[in-house]
C-alpha positions, -999 to +999 in steps of 0.1 A: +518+422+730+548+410+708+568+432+728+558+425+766+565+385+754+602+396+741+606+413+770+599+383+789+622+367+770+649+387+778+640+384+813+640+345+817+676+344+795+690+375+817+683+350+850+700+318+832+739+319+852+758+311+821+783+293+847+756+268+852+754+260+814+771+228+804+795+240+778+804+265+759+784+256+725+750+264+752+767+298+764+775+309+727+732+295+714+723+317+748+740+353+739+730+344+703+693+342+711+689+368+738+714+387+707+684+380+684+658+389+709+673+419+714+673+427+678+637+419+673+628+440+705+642+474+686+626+462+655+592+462+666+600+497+692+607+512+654+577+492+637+555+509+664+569+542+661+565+545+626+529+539+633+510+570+652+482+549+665+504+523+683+525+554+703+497+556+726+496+522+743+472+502+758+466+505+796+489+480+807+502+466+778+539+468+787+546+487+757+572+507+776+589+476+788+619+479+764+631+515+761+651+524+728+675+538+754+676+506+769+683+486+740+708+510+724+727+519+752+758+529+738+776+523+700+799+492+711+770+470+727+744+480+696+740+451+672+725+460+635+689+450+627+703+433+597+726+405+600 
């Protein structure tokens, strides 16, 4: 559940056009939260992976939603779990 609702998240910041934000203190506290989403997305993909019952999902729990692919694409664009 956590997971489809950071997903969601992601979704509604992802359709914000940061050209329609007032300034640029509202464009930085954007790609700091979806930043923060992001890093809470891939802490709960490893929570649930550490935890054999949860790698078999739900029917329809959007469990999948976020891939660990997805959210560490490559090694420039990954940001640490730990600030």
């Amino acid at each position: 559940m956590t997971l489809g609702c950071l997903h969601a998240a992601r979704e509604a910041l992802d359709r914000v056009d940061t050209s329609d934000l007032p300034n640029r203190c509202h464009t930085k506290a954007r790609t700091r939260l979806r930043n923060g989403i992001m890093q809470a997305s891939e802490h709960c993909i490893v929570e649930q992976a550490a935890e054999p019952d949860l790698l078999e999902p739900a029917h329809g729990s959007r469990w999948d939603d976020l891939s660990v692919e997805e959210s560490a694409s490559t090694p420039a664009n990954t940001t640490s779990l730990y600030l």
